[in-house]
MMTF fields as JSON, N, C-alpha, C and O atoms, coordinates in Angstrom:
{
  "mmtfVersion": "1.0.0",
  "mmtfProducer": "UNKNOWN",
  "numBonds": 211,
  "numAtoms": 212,
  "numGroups": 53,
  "numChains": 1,
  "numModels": 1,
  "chainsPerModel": [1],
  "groupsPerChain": [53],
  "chainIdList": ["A"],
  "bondAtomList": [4, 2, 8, 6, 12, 10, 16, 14, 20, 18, 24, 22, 28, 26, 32, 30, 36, 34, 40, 38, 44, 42, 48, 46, 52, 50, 56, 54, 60, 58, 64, 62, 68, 66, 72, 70, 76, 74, 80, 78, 84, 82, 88, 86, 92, 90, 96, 94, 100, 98, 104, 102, 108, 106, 112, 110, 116, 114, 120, 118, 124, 122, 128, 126, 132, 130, 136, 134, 140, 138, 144, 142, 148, 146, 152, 150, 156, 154, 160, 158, 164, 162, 168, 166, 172, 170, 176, 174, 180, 178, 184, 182, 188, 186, 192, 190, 196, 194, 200, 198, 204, 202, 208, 206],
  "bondOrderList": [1, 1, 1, 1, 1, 1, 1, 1, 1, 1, 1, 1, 1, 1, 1, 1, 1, 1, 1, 1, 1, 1, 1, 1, 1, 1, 1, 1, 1, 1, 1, 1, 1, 1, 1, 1, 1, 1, 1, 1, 1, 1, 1, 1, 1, 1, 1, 1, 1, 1, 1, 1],
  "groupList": [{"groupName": "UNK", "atomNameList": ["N", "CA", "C", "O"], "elementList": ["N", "C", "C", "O"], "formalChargeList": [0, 0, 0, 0], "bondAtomList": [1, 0, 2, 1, 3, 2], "bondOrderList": [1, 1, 2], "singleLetterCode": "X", "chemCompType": "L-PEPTIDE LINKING"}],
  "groupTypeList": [0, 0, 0, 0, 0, 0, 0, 0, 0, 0, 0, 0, 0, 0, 0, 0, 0, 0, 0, 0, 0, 0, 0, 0, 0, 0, 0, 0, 0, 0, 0, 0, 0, 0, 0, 0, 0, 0, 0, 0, 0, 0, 0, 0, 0, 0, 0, 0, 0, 0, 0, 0, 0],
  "groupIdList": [1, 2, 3, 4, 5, 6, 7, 8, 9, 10, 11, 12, 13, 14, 15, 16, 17, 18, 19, 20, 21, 22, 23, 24, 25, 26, 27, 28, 29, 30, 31, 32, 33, 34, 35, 36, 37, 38, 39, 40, 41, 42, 43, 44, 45, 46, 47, 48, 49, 50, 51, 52, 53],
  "secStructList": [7, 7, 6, 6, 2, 2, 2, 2, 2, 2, 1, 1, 1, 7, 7, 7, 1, 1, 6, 2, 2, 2, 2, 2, 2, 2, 6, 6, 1, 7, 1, 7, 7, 7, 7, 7, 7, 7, 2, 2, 2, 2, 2, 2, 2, 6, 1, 7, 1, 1, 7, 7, 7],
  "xCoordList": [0.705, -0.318, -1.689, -1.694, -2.771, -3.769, -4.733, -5.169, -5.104, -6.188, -7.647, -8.487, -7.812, -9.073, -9.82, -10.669, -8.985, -8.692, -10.229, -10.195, -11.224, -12.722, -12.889, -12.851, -13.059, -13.269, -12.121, -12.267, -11.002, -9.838, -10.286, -10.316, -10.659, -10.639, -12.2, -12.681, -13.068, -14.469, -14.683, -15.651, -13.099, -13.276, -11.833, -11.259, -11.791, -10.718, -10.748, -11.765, -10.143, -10.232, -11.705, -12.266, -12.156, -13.651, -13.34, -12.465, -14.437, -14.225, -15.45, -16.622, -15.072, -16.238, -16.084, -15.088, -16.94, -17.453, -17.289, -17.138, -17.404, -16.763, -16.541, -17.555, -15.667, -15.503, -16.554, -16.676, -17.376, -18.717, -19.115, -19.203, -19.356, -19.316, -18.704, -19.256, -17.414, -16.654, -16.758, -16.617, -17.098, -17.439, -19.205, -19.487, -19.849, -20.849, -20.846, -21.377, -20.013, -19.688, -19.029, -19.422, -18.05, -17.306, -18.282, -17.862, -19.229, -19.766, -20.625, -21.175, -20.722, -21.998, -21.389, -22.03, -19.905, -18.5, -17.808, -17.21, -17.841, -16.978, -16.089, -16.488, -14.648, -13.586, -12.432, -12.491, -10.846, -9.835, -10.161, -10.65, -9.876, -9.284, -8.016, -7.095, -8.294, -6.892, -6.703, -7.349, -5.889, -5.408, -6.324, -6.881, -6.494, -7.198, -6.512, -5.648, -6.688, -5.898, -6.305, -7.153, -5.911, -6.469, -6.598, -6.089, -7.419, -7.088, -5.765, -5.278, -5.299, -3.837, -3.144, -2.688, -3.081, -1.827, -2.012, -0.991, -3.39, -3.694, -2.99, -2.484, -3.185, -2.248, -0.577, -0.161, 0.011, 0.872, 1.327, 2.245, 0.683, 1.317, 1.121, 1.681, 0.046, 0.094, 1.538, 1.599, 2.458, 3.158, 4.49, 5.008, 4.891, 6.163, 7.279, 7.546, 7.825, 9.425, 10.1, 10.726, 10.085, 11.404, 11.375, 10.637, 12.051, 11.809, 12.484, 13.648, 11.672, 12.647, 12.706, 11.993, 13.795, 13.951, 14.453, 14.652],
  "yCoordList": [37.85, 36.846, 37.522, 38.665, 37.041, 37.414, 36.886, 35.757, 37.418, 36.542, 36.446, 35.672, 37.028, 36.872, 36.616, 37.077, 35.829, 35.558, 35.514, 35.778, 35.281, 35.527, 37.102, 37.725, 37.572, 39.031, 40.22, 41.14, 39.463, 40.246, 39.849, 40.729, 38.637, 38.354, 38.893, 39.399, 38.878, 39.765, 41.369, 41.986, 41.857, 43.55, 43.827, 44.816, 42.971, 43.535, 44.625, 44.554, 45.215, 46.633, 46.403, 45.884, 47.088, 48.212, 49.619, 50.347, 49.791, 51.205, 52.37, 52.175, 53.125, 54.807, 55.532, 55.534, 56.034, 57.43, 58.949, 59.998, 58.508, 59.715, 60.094, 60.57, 60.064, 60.223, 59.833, 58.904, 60.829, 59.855, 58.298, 57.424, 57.987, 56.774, 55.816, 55.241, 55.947, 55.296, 55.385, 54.456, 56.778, 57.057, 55.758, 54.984, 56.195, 55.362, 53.854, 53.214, 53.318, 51.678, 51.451, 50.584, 52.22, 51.904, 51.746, 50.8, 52.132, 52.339, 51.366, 51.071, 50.749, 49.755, 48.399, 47.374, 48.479, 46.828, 47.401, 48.472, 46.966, 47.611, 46.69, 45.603, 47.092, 46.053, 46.79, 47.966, 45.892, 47.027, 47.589, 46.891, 48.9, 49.728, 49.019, 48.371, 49.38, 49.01, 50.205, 51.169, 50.504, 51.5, 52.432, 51.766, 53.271, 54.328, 54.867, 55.687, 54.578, 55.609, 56.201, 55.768, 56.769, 57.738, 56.711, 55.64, 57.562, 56.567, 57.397, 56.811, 58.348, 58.842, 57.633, 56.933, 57.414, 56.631, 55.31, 54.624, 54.567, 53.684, 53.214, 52.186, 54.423, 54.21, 54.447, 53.407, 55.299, 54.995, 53.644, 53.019, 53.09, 52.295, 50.398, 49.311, 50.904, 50.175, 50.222, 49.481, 51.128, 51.58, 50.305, 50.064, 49.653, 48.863, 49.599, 50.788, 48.38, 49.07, 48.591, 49.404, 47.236, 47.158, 47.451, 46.746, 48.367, 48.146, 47.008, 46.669, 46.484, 45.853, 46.259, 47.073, 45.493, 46.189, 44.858, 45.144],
  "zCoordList": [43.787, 44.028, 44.064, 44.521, 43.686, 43.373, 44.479, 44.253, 45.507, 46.507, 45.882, 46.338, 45.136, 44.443, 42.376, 41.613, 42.42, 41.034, 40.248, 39.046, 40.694, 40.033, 39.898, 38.837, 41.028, 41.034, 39.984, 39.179, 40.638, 39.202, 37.913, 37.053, 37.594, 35.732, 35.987, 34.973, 37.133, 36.45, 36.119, 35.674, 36.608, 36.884, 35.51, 35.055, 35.381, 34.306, 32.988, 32.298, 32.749, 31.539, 31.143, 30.178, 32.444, 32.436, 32.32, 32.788, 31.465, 31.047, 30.982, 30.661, 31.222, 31.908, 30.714, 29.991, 30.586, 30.289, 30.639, 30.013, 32.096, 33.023, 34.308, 34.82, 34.962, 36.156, 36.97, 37.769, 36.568, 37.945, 37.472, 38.335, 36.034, 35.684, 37.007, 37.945, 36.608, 38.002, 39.018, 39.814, 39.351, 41.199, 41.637, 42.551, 40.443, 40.671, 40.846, 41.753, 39.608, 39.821, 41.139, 41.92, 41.369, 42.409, 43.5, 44.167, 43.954, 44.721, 44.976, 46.037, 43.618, 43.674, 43.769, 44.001, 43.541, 43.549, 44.82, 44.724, 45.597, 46.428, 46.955, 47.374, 46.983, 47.01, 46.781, 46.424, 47.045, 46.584, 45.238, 44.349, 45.094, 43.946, 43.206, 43.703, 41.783, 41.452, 40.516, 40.928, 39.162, 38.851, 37.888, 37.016, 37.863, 37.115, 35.998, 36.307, 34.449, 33.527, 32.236, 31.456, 32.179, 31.214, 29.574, 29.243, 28.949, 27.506, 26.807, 25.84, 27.086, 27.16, 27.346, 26.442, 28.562, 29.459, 29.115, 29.171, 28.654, 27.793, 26.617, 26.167, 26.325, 24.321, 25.269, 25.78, 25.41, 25.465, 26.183, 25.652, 27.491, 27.582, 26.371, 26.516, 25.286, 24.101, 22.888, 21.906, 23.211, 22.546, 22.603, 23.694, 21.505, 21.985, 22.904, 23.076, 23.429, 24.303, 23.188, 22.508, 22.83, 21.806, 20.36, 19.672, 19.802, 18.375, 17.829, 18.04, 17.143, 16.182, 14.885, 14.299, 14.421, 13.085, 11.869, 10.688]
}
């Protein structure tokens, strides 16, 4: 359940530059954290689970 459904669809896949990028926004939105990932962990998790064939 989502208690804040404006603020989630307004913070959704934002994206940095660099570490402080984020340390800075964060600082300036302040509210729960949610997950941090790499553009690594990005693509993979873009990757299908099922193949089909």
């Amino acid at each position: 359940m989502v208690d804040d459904i404006v603020n989630t669809r307004s913070n959704h896949m934002v994206f940095f530059r660099s570490r402080t990028h984020l340390d800075d926004w964060r600082e300036s939105n302040p509210g729960p954290e949610g997950a941090v990932l790499t553009v690594e962990q990005t693509h993979a998790l873009s990757v299908p689970i099922i193949e089909t064939s």
